[in-house]
C-alpha positions as CSV (number, residue, x, y, z in Angstrom):
1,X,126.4,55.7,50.4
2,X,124.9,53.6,47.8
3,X,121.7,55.1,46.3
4,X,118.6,53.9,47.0
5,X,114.8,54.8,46.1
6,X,112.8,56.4,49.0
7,X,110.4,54.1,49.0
8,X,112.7,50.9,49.8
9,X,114.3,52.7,52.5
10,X,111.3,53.5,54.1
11,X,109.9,49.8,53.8
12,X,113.1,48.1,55.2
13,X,112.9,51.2,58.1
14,X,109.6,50.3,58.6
15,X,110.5,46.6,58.9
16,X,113.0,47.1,61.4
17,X,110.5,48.9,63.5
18,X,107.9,46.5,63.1
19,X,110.5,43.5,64.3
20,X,110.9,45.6,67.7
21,X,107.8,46.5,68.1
22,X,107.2,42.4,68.0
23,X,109.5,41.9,70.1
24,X,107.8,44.3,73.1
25,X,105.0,42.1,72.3
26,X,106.6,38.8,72.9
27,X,108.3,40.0,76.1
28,X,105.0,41.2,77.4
29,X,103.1,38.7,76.4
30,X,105.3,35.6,77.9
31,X,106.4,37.5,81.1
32,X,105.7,36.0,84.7
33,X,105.4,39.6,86.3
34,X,102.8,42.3,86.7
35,X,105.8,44.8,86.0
36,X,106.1,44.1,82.7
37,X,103.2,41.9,81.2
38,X,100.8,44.7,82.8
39,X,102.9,47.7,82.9
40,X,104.7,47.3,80.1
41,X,108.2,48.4,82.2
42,X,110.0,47.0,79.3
43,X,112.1,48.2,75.7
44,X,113.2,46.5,72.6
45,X,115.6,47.5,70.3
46,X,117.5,46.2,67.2
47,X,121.1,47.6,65.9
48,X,123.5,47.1,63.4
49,X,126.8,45.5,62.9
50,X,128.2,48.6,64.3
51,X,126.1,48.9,67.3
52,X,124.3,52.0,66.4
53,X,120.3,51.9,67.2
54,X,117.9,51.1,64.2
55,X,115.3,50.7,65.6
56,X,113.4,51.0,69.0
57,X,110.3,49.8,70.0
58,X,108.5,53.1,71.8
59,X,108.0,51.7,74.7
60,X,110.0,53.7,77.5
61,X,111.8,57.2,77.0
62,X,114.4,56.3,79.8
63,X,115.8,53.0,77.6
64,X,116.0,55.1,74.5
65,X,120.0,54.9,74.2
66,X,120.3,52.7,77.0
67,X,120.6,49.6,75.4
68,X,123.7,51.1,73.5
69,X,126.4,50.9,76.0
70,X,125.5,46.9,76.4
71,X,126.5,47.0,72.5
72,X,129.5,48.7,73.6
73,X,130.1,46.7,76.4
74,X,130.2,43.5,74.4
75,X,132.4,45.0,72.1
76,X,135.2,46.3,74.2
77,X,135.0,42.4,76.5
78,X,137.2,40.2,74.6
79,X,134.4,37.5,75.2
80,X,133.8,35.3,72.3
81,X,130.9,36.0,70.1
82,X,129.4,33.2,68.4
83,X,126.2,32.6,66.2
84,X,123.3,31.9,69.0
85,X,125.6,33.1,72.2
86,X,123.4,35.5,74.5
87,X,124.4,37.8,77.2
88,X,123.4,39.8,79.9
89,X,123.8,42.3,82.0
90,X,122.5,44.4,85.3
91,X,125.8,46.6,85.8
92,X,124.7,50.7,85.6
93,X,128.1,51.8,85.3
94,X,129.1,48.7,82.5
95,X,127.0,49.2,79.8
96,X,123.8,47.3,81.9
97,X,121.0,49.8,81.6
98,X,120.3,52.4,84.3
99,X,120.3,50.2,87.7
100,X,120.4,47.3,88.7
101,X,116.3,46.2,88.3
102,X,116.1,46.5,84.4
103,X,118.3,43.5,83.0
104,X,119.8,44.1,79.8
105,X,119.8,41.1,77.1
106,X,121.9,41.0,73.7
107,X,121.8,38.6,71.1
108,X,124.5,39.2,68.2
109,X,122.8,38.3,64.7
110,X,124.8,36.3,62.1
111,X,123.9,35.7,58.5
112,X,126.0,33.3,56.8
113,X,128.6,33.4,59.5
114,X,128.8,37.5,59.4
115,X,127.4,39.5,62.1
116,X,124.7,41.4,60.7
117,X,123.3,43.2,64.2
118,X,122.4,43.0,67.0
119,X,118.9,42.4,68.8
120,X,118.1,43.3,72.5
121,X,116.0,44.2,74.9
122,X,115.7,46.0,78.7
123,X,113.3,44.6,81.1
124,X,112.5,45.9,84.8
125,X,112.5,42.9,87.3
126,X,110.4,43.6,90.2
127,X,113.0,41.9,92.7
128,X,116.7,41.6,91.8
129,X,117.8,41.2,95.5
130,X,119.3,44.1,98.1
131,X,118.1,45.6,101.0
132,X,114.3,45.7,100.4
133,X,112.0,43.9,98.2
134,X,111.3,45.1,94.9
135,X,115.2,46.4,95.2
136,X,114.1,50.0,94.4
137,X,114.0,52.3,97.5
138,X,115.1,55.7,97.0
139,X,117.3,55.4,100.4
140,X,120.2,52.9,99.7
141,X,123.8,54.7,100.4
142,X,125.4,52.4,97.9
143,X,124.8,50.7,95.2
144,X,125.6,47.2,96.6
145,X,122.2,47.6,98.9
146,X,120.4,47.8,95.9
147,X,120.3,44.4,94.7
148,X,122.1,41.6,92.6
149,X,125.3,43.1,90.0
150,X,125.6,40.9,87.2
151,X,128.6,41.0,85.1
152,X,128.3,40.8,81.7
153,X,127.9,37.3,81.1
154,X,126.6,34.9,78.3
155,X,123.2,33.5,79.3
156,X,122.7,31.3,75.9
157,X,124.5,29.6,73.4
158,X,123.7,27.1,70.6
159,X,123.5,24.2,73.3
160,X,120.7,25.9,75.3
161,X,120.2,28.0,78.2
162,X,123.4,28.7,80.6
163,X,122.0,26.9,83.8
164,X,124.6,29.2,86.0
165,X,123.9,32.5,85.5
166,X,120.6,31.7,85.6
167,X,120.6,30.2,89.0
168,X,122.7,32.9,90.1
169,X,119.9,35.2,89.4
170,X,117.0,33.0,90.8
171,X,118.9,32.6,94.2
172,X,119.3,36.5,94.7
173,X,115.8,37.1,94.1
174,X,113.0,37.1,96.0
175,X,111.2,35.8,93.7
176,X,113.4,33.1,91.5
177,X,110.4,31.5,89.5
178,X,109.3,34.8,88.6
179,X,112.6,36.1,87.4
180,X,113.6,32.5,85.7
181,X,109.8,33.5,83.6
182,X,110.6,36.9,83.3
183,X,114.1,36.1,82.3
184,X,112.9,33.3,79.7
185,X,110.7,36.0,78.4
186,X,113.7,38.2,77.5
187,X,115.1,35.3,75.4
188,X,111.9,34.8,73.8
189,X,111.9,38.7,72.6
190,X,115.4,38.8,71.5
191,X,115.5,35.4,69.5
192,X,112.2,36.7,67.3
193,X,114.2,40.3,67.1
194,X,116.9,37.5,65.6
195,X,114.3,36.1,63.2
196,X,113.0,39.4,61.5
197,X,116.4,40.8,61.5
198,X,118.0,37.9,59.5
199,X,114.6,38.2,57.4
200,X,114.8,41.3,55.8
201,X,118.4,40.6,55.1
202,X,117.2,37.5,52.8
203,X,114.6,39.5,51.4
204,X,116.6,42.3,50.3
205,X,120.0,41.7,50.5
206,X,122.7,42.3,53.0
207,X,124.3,45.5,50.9
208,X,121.1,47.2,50.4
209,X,120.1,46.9,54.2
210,X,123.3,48.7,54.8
211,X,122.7,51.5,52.9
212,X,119.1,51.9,54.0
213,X,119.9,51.9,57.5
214,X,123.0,54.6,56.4
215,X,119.9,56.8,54.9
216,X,117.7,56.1,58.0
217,X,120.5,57.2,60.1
218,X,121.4,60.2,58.0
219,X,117.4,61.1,57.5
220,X,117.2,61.4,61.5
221,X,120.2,63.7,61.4
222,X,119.1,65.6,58.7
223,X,115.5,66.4,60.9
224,X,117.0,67.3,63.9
225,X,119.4,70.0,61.9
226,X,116.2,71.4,60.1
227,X,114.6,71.5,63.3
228,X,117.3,73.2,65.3
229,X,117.6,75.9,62.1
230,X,114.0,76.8,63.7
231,X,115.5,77.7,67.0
232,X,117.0,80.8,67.7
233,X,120.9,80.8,68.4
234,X,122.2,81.4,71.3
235,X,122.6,79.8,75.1
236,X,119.8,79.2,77.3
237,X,119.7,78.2,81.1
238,X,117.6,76.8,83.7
239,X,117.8,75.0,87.0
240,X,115.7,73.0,89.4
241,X,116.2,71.5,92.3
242,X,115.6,67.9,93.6
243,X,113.7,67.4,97.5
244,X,116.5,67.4,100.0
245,X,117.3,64.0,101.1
246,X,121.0,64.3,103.3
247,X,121.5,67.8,103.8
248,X,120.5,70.8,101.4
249,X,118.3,69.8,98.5
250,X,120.5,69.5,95.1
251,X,120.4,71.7,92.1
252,X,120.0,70.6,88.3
253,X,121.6,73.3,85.9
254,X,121.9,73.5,82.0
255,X,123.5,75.7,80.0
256,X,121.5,74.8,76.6
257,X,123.6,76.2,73.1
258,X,122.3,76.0,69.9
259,X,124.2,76.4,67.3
260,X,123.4,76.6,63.7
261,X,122.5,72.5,63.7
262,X,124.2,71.7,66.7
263,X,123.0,71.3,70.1
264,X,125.2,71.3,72.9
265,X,124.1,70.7,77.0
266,X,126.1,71.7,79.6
267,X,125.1,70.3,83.2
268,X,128.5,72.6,85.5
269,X,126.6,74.1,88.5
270,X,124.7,70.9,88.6
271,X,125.3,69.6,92.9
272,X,127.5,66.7,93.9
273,X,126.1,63.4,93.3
274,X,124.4,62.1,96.3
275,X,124.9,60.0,99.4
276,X,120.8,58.3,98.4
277,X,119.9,56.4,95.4
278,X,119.1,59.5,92.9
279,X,122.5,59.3,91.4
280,X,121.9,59.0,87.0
281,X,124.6,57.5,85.4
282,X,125.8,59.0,81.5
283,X,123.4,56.2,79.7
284,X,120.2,57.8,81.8
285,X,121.0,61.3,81.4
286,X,121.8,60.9,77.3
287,X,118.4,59.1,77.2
288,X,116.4,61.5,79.3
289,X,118.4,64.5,77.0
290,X,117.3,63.0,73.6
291,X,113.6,62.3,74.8
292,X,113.3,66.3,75.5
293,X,115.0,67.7,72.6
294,X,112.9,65.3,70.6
295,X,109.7,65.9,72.2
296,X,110.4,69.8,71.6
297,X,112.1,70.0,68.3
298,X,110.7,67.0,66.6
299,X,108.5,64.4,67.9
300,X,108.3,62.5,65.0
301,X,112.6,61.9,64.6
302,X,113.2,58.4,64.4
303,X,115.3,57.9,67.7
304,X,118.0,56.0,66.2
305,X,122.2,56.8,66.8
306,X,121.8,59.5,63.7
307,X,119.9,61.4,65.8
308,X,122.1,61.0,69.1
309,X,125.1,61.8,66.5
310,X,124.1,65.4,66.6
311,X,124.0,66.1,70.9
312,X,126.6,67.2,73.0
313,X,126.3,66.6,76.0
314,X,128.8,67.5,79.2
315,X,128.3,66.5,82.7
316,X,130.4,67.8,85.8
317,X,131.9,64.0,87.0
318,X,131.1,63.3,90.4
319,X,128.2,65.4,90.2
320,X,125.0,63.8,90.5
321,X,124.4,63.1,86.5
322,X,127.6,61.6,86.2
323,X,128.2,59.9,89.4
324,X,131.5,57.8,90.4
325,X,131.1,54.3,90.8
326,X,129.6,52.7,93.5
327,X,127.0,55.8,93.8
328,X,123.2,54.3,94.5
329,X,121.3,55.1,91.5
330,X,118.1,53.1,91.8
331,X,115.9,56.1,92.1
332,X,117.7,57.6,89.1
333,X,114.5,58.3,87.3
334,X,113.6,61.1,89.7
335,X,116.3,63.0,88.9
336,X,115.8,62.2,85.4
337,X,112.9,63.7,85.5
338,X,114.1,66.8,86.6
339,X,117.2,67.0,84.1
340,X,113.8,66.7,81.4
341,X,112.5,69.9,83.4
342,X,115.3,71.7,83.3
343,X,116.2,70.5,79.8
344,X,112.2,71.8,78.6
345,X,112.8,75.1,81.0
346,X,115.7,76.2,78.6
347,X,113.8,75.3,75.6
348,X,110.9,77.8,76.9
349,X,113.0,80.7,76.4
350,X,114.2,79.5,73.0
351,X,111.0,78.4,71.9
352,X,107.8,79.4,74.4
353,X,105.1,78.3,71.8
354,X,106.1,74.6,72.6
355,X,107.1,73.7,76.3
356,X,104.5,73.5,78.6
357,X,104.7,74.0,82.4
358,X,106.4,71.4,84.5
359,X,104.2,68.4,84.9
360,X,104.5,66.7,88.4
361,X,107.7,65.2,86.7
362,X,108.6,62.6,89.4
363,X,107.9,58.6,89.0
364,X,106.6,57.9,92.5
365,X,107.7,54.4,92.7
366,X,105.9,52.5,95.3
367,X,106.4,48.9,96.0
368,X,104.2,46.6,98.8
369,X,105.7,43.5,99.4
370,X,104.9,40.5,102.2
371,X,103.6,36.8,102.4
372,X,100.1,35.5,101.5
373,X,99.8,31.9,101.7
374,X,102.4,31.2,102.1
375,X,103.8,32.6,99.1
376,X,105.9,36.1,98.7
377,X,104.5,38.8,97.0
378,X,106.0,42.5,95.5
379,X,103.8,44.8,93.6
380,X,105.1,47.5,92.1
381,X,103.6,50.4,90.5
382,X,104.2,53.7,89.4
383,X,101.5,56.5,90.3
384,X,100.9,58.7,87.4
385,X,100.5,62.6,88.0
386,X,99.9,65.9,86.4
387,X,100.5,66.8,82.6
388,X,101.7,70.3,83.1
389,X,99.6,73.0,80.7
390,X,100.0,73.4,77.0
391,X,100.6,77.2,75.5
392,X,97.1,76.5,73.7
393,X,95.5,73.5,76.2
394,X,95.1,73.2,79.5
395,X,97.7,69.9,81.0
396,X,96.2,66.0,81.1
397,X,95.0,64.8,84.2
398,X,96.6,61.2,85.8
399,X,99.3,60.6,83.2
400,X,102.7,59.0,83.1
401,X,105.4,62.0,81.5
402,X,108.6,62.6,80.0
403,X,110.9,59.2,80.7
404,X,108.3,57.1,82.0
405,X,105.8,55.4,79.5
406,X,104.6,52.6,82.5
407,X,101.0,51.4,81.8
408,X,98.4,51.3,85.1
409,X,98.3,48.5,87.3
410,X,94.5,47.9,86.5
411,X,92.6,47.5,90.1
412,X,91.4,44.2,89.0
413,X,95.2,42.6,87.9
414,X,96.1,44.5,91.2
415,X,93.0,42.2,93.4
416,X,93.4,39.4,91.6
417,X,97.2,38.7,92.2
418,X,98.0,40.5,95.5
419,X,96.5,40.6,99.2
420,X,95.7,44.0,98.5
421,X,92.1,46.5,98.5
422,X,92.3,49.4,96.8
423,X,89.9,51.8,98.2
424,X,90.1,55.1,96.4
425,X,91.5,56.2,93.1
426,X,90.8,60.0,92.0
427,X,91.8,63.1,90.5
428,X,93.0,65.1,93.6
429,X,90.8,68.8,93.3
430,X,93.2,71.9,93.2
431,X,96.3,70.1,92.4
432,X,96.7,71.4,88.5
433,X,98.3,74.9,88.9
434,X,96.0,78.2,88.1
435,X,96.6,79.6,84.9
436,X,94.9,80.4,81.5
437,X,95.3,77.2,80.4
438,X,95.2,74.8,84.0
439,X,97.7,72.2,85.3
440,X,96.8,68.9,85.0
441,X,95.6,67.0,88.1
442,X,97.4,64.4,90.7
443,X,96.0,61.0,91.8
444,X,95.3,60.4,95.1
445,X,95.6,56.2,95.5
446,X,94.5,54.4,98.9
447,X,95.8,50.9,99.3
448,X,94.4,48.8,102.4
449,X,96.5,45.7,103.2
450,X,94.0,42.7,103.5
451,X,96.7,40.2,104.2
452,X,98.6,40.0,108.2
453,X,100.6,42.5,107.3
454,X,103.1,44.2,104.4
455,X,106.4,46.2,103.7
456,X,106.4,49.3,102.0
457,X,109.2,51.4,100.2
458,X,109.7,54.0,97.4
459,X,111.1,56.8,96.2
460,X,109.8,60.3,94.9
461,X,110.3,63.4,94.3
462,X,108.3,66.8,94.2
463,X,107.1,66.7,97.7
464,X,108.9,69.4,98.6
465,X,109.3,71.3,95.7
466,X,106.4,71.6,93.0
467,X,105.9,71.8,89.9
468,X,106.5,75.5,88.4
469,X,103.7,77.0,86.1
470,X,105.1,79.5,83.0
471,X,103.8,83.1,82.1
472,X,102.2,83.7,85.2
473,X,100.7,80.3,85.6
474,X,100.7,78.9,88.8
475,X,102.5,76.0,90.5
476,X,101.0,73.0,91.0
477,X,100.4,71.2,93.9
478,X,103.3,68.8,95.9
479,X,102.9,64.9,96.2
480,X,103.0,62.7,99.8
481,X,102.2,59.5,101.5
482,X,100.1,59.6,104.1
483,X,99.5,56.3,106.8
484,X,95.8,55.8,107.8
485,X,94.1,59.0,106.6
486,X,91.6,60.3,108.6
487,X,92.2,58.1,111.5
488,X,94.0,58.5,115.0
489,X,96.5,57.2,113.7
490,X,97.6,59.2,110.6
491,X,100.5,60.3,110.0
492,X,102.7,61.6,106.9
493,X,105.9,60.2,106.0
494,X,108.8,62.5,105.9
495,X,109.7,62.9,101.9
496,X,109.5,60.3,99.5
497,X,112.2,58.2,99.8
498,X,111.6,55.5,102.4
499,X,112.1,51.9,102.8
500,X,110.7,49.1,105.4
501,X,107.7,51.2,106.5
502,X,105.6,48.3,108.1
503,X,101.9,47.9,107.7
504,X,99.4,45.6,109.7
505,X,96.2,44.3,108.4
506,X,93.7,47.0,108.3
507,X,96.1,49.7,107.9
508,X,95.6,52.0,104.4
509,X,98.6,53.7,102.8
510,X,97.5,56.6,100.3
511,X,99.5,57.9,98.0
512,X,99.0,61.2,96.3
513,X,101.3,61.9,93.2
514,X,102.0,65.7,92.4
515,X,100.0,67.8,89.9
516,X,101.3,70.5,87.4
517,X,101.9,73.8,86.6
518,X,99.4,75.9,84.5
519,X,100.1,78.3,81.4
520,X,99.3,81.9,81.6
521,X,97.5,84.7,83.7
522,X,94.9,82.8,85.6
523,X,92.6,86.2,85.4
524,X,92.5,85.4,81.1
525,X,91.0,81.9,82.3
526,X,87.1,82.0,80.9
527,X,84.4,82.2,83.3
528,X,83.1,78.9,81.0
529,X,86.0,76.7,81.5
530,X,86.2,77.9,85.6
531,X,82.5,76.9,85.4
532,X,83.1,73.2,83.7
533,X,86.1,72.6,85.9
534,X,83.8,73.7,89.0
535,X,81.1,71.1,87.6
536,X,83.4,68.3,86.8
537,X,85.2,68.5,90.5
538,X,88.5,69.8,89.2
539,X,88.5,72.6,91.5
540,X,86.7,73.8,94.5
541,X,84.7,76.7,95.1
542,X,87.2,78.1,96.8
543,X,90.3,78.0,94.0
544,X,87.4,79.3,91.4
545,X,87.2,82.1,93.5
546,X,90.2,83.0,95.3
547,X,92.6,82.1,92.1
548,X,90.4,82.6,89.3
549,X,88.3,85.6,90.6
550,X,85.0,83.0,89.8
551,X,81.5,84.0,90.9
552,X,78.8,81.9,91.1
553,X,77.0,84.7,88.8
554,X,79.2,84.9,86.8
């Protein structure tokens, strides 16, 4: 490795980050839908000759890694690779991010007719085709309900955009001008990742970028072994389970080792992959297993492939983190999710001072679609939940966790583009778990449909189960959708994963996301914080009493 100053490497790292970061902002700025230029439901990434991850904007946990096996992918094709050729790709179980929704794009990155990198990016599309619009209900029995599969395929070359593929796309979609934008976007992002990559090659020359991005990758590596010297060896287990869908609900197992500077995750015990769409193919479960290590170990590790370098991970095959192809897997974030719990669950006994309670640790995906003028409509959003509580803080209220980093759908961007009202959004009282430190809270979101009517589908998880608290914390409180509250009407919907539940003008669909579990002996809780919470309408006067032993003379 040829020796460099500190301070270059850490400019040209710094560089490389900056150029992804750019790149996010690109995509989200010249975007078409509310998924991405509001929600930010997008990653960029740049990587080197050899395909290993420099540098990643920090956009979403669940594309950290991701974008790798699209690297690989091209690679292993055979297809021609020429200066100004992109590709892309859809395909979970070939290297095209985690399902089918989130399009991958790759442009390889010549410098005086050598390939230098590689610059990319992952972007959710709100409709890709399949048996329901916005082509992410947790339902589907097979992986060809869920929408368009797109080989991969070169979108670009030095002539221009490839008309075909791009077509192909637009036709399968519900919404082709939004996907051609969207898709345009993606260029955009990747051409500018291009740019900056071939600039700080000029600037400092093509040997010593090699050798700082060797020391970048080594530096991340050397972190993660400092951090796991901290740890205690030995092997540590947990399991969870996911709500029942087909038949019994389905476990999530680790067996967590650390050894010396090694990590290893073991997912045998883990339940059969499943007949819905919660299946999480090998790029989703790495990413989900190198966001929780990192967040526990060592937030601040670069999360480039020197880090990955140092993670074993095995999964059972056929089990439902390594599924067999043509499983569904568009709900695969739920059960990512839950590999994070079980993942953070282990580290609790390794490491208590850090993990907190499980947070509501489920993406509640909802999607409304239907016509309004004439024109077709799909808004998608994610409904945040519960930060589970700290070992020194009580948890956040109303926040995205673990492998979801989705912004809010502001009400107004909501109004202003869809035939939609929306007449509540709250903290839901009670939902945090009891504990000395308290869960954080759920959302509770009311939607009316102002237009003749709509569709509506999802998929979520904790509704059955909740969210466990740690040292005698308490769990926190389940999620659900509930039809016309509070009129004659009402009714709940059976579980979280549902698709084509029609809605007339008039009707409102609420949506209440899980909260989290809380920290500690509930009875160590102050009298003053059960008093603040009381007068800031986290809890009622019941829960201050009956959990917390609250007077109001106290």
């Amino acid at each position: 490795m040829k020796t460099l100053d500190p301070i270059t490497v850490q400019v040209i790292g710094a560089s490389l980050v900056t150029a992804a970061e750019e790149m996010g902002a690109v995509l989200r700025r010249a975007s078409y839908s509310t998924n991405i230029k509001e929600r930010s439901d997008c990653s960029t990434a740049l990587f080197d000759e050899h395909g290993r991850l420099v540098a990643q904007a920090e956009n979403m946990p669940i594309h950290m890694g991701s974008m790798t096996g699209l690297i690989d992918s091209l690679v292993s094709s055979g297809l021609t690779v020429r200066p100004e050729d992109v590709f892309i790709t859809n395909d979970p179980y070939h290297g095209g991010g985690t399902h089918l929704p989130d399009i991958t794009m790759v442009k390889p990155v010549f410098a005086e007719g050598e390939l230098i990198g590689y610059s990319a990016d992952i972007a959710h599309h709100s409709d890709i085709g399949g048996r329901v619009p916005g082509s992410n209900a947790g339902d589907s029995n097979s992986l060809f309900q869920e929408g368009l599969r797109v080989p991969l395929v070169k979108f670009a070359t030095a002539d221009g955009v490839e008309q075909a593929p791009l077509a192909f796309v637009e036709l399968n979609s519900r919404l082709p001008q939004e996907r051609r934008g969207d898709m345009l976007a993606q260029l955009a992002a990747v051409e500018v990742g291009e740019r900056r990559l071939r600039e700080v090659h000029r600037r400092y020359g093509r040997e010593t970028v090699r050798a700082a991005t060797a020391h970048l990758l080594d530096h991340s590596r050397k972190r993660l072994a400092a951090a796991l010297r901290e740890v205690p060896d030995g092997t540590y287990r947990f399991h969870d389970l996911m709500d029942p869908s087909e038949g019994p609900a389905t476990e999530i197992a680790v067996a967590l080792t650390v050894d010396g500077e090694r990590v290893a995750l073991d997912f045998a015990g883990t339940g059969p992959q499943s007949p819905v769409g919660i299946n999480v193919v090998r790029p989703a479960l790495e990413a989900t297993v190198y966001y929780a290590l990192k967040a526990v170990l060592d937030p601040g590790i670069p999360p480039n492939g020197g880090f990955f370098d140092a993670v074993e991970i095995v999964a059972p095959p056929g089990s439902i983190v390594n599924p067999d192809e043509p499983a569904p897997v568009t709900a695969r974030t739920d059960t990512c999710q839950r590999v994070a719990d079980v993942v953070l669950g282990a580290m609790a006994a390794a490491v208590p001072e850090r993990v907190p309670a499980a947070s509501h640790s489920t993406v509640t995906y909802v999607t409304f679609s239907g016509e309004s003028d004439g024109d077709y409509f799909v808004y998608p959003e994610v409904v945040a939940g519960g930060g589970g509580a700290r070992p020194t803080k009580d948890g956040l209220n109303a926040v995205q966790v673990h492998i979801t980093n989705s912004s809010n759908l502001p009400i107004e961007a909501l109004e202003q583009e869809y035939p939609l009202l929306v007449d509540v959004y709250e903290l839901i009282p009670d939902s945090g778990g009891a504990g000395t430190h308290r869960g954080g809270l759920g959302v509770r979101r009311d939607v009316r449909v102002l237009g003749d009517s709509a569709e509506f589908s999802a998929h979520a998880d904790r509704q059955a189960t909740r969210p466990w608290g740690l040292h005698g914390g308490s769990d926190g409180s389940p999620g659900r959708f509930v039809v016309n509250p509070g009129q004659d009407d009402e009714h709940r919907l059976p579980g979280g994963r549902v698709s084509g539940v029609q809605l007339r003008q008039g009707d409102v669909f609420r949506v209440e996301s899980p909260g989290s579990g809380g920290f500690g002996d509930p009875a160590s809780r102050s009298a003053a914080q059960v008093r603040d919470d009381l007068r800031n309408g986290l809890i009622t006067e019941e829960a201050a009493r009956d959990l917390y032993g609250f007077r109001s003379a106290d």
